[in-house]
N, C-alpha and C positions, 0 to 999 in steps of 0.2 A: 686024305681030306685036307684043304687047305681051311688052313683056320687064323684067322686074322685078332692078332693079341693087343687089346689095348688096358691100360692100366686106369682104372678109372675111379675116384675116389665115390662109393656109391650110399647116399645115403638112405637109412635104413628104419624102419617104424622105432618112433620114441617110446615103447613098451618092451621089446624084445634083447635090447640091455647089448647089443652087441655093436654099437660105433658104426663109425665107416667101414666098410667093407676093400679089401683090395680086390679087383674082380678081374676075371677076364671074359670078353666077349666075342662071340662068335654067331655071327649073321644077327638076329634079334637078338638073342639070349643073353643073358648076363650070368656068369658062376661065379660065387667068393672065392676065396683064395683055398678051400679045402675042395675046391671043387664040385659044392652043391648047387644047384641052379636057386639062385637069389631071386626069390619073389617079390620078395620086395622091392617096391617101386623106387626108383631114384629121385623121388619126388619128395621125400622127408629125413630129418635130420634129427638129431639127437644129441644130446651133453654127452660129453667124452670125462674121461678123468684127465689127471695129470694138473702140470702149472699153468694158469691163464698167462700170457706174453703181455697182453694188450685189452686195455678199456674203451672200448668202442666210445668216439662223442667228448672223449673228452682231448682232443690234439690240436685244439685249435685256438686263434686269438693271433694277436700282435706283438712283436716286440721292439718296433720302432719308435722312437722319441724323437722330434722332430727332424733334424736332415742327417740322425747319425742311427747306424745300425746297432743297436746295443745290447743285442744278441751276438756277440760277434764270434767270426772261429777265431779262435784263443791264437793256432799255429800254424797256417800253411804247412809250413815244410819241417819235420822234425829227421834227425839224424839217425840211424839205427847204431846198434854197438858196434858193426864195422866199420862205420863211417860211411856209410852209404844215406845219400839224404832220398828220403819217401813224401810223400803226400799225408797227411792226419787225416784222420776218420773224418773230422768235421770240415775240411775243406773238401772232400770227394763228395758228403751228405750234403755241401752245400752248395754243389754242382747239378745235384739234382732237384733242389729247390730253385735254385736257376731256370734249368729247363721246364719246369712245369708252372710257373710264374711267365716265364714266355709263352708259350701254351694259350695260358687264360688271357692274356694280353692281345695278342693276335687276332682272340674269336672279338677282345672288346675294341678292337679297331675296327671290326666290318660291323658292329652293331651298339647302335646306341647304349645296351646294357646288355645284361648276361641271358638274353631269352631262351626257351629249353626247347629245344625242336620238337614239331609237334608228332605224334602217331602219325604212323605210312598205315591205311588201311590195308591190310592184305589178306584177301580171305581167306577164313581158317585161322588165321594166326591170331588174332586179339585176343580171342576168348582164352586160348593158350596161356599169353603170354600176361593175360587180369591174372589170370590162376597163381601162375610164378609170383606174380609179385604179392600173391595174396597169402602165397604159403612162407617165401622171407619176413612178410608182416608178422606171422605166427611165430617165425625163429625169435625175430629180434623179441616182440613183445614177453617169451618164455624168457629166455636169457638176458635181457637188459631192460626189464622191466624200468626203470627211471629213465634210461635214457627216451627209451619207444615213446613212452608219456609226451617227452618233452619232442620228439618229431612232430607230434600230432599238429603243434604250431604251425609246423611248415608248409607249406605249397605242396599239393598232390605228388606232382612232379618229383618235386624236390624230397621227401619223404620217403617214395618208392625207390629213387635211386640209393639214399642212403642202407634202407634194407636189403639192397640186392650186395651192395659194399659190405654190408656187414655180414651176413651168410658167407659170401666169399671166403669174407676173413676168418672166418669158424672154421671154415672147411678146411682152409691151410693151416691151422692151426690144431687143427685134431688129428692131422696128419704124422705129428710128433711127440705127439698128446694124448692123444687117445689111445681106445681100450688095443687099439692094432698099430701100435706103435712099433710095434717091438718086428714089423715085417715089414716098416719101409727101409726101405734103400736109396742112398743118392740117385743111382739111377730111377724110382719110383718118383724121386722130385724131380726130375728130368721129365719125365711123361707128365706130371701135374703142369709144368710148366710149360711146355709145346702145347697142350691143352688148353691151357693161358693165352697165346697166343692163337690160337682160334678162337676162343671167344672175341680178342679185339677185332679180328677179323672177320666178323660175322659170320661163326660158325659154329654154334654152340651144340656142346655135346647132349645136354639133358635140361630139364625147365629151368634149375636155378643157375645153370649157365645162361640160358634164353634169356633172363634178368638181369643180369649184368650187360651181358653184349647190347641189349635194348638200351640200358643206361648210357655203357662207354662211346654209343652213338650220338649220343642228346649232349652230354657235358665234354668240356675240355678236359677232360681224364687223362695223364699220360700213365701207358703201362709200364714206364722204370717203378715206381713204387713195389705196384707186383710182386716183379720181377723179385726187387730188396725183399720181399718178408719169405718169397719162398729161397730165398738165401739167407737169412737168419734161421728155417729149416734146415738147412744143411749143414749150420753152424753150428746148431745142437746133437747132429748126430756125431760129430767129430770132435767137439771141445767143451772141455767142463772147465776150465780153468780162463782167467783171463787174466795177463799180465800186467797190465795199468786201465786207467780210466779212457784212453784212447782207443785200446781196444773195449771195453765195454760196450764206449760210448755208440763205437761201428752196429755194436749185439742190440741195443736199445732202438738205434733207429732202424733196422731190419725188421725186430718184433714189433714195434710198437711206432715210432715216429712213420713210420711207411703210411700209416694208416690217417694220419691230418693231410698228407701231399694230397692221396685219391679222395675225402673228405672236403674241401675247402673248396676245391669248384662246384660241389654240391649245395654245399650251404649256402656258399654265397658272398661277397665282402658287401657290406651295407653301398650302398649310392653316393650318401653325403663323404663317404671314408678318405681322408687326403692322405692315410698312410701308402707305401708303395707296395704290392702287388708281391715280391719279396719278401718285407717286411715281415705282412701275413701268414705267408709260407715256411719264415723264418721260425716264428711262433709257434705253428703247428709243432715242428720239431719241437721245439722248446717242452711244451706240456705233454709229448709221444714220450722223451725222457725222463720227464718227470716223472711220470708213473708207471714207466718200465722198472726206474731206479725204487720208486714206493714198493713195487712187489716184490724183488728183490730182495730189501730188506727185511717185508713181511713173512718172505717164505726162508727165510738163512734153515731151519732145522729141516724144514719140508725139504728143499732141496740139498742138505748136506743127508737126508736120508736115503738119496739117489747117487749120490757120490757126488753133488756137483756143487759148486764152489761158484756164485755168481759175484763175486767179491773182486776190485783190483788187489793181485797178490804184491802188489809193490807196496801199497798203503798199509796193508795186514805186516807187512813184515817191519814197517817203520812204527808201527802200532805198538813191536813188538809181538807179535800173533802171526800163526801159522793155521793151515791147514788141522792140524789133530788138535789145535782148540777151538776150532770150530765143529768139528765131527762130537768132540767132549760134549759139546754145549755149557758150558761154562758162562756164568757170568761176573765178571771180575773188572775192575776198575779199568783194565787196558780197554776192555773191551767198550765201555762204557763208553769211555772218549773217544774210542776210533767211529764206532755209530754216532755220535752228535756229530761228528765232521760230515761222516755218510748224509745224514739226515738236513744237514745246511747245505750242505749242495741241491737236495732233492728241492729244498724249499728254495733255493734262487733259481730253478729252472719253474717253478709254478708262478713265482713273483715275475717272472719273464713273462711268460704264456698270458696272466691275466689281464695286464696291461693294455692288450690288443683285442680283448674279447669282443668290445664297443666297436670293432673295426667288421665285425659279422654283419651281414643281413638282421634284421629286426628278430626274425622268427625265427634263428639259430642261435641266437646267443642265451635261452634258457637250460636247455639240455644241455648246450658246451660247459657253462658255468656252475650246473650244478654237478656234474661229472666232477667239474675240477675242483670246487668244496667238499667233494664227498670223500674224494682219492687223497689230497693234503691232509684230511684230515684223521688217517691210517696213520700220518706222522705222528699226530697229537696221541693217539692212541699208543704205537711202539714207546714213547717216551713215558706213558702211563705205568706200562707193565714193566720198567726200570729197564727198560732195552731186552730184555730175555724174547727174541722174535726163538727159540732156540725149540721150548715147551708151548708157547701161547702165540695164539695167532691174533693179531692186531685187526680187530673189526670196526665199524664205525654202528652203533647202536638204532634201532629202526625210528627210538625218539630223536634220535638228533641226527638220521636221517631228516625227517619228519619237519626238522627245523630249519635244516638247509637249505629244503628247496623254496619256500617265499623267500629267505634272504637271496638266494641263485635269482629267482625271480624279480625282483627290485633290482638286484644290480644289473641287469639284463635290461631296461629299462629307461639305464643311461646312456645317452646318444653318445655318441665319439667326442671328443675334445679334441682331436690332433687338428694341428694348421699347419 
């Protein structure tokens, strides 16, 4: 019997406690990975365990000041220890801010502003394709409760696309995360990824593919971001350790910065906005870092209980600190100071990001901004508990939740100022 194997990440009723499924299919059928025919529908999805990479809604803003870039990449070209000179993380990351800054540019040369193509009727398929984006509404609204609130602002359009972006991102991200982690394989991100690629290609495998691909039709979406986070999956099954802040910074914008690039043609850049198209794109990065590096810090005992090490080991060692004082969980004076430096960096990439938040569309810059008050301030929190992220985990309280978002809201509020 010929039987035709596809790898498909399948998701599964949120009661039945079992994650995405690795599955193989044959003619109709779908089987999990133990070989039971999976009834359940690929139509629903589920919280996975493991470490969150990335905060949906909050990667976006400006970081431009008037004609100079002040986000800047620190190094082009750094040397390796044989004297071989490479390219830095943030000049390659900032290649791809390029490309998708041209992108958006182009669609705004043949049209007065960013209009969102309208629905092709085709019968049969709407009623479908309301469905999908009815059931990404349900993901996001369970799991990112603030930020979904703050969609509701937005334009139909614009709303649906973001939830179909952010199911995605779940989905890649339970992939290494979830309860079935422990049976992907590079080659298994190879199949998600060819898969990827047929959705930009109008060719979706199941309805919350249907959603996306509907979207990457309508917006200047470029699939490099993608591409990046399902490469920061493959990061994580091969490396626990990272060297310097250079590489880190590569691991940050894979998990998380990936996610402002396909975000910002959604949202939108405000009309009146005279920052550059760049600029904004720059930004995103900016705040995708910033709270890759916040969770990082939040999770140092969570993830040294996995064996992994999210720390630059060149800092730790100038710190005076290794690897077995961090698996100890110790809190001791070295440690104290080498986290306040951690913790100033994380805060000059928020102080970057928020800068350009007033460069958004009117109706995205509440969600962006209270995202980014909520996630800075896990800073304020770690510095509470005298740095020990090691025993306690640094939350942000549901009252001052609760107080965030009118302040998010008023400064949301303020028009752009750039000339």
């Amino acid at each position: 019997m010929s039987v035709a194997l596809l790898w498909v990440v399948s998701p599964c009723d949120v009661s039945n406690g079992t994650g995405f499924l690795v599955s193989v299919r044959e003619g109709n059928r779908i089987f999990d990975s133990s070989g039971r025919r999976n009834l359940a529908c690929n139509e629903r999805i589920k919280r996975g365990g493991g470490k969150q990479r990335w905060s949906f809604g909050s990667y976006l803003g400006g970081a431009q000041t008037g004609s100079g870039r002040k986000f800047s990449v620190r190094s082009a070209i750094v040397a390796t220890p044989a004297g071989e000179m490479t390219m830095s993380s943030e000049r390659m990351v900032y290649d791809v801010v390029l490309r998708q800054a041209a992108l958006v540019k182009r669609q705004l040369r043949s049209t007065d502003e960013l209009d969102v193509k309208k629905d092709i009727p085709i019968p049969g398929t709407l009623g479908l394709l309301s469905e999908a984006y009815d059931r990404c509404s349900e993901v996001c609204a369970e799991y990112a409760k603030t930020f979904y609130l703050g969609t509701m602002l937005m334009t139909p359009e614009r709303r649906k696309a973001i939830w179909a972006i952010y199911v995605w991102c779940r989905r890649t991200d339970e992939l290494v995360d979830g309860p079935n982690a422990s049976h992907i394989t590079p080659a298994a991100l190879d199949r998600w990824e060819d898969r990827l690629e047929d959705v930009f290609s109008g060719r979706p495998f199941d309805m919350l593919d249907a959603a996306l691909s509907d979207t990457v039709s309508k917006f200047p979406v470029d699939i490099q971001p993608f591409r990046d986070m399902i490469e920061g999956m493959r990061m994580d099954l091969r490396k626990s350790r990272y060297r310097n802040f250079d590489e880190l910074y590569l691991y940050c914008y894979y998990v998380a910065g990936t996610v402002g690039l396909m975000s910002v043609p959604i949202m939108g850049i405000a009309p009146e906005s005279k920052a550059t198209t760049e600029s904004v794109y720059n930004a995103a990065l900016a705040l995708g870092i910033a709270n890759q590096l916040t969770n990082i810090l939040r999770d140092v005992g969570e993830d040294a209980r996995r064996g992994r090490v999210y720390l630059p080991q060149d800092e730790l060692a100038q710190a005076g600190l290794s690897d077995e004082d961090i698996f100890a969980g110790r809190v001791t004076d070295k440690w104290r100071i080498f986290m306040k430096k951690q913790i100033q960096r994380a805060r000059k990439f928020f102080d970057e990001a928020e800068k350009g938040v007033t460069e958004l569309s009117a109706a995205s810059r509440w969600p962006v901004l209270a995202s980014l008050l909520l996630y800075r301030r896990i800073l304020d929190e770690i510095e509470a508990n005298d740095y020990n992220t090691f025993t306690k985990r640094a939350y942000v309280s549901k009252p001052k939740k609760l107080i965030a978002l009118p302040i998010a809201y008023a400064k949301s509020l303020v028009p752009s100022t750039r000339t």
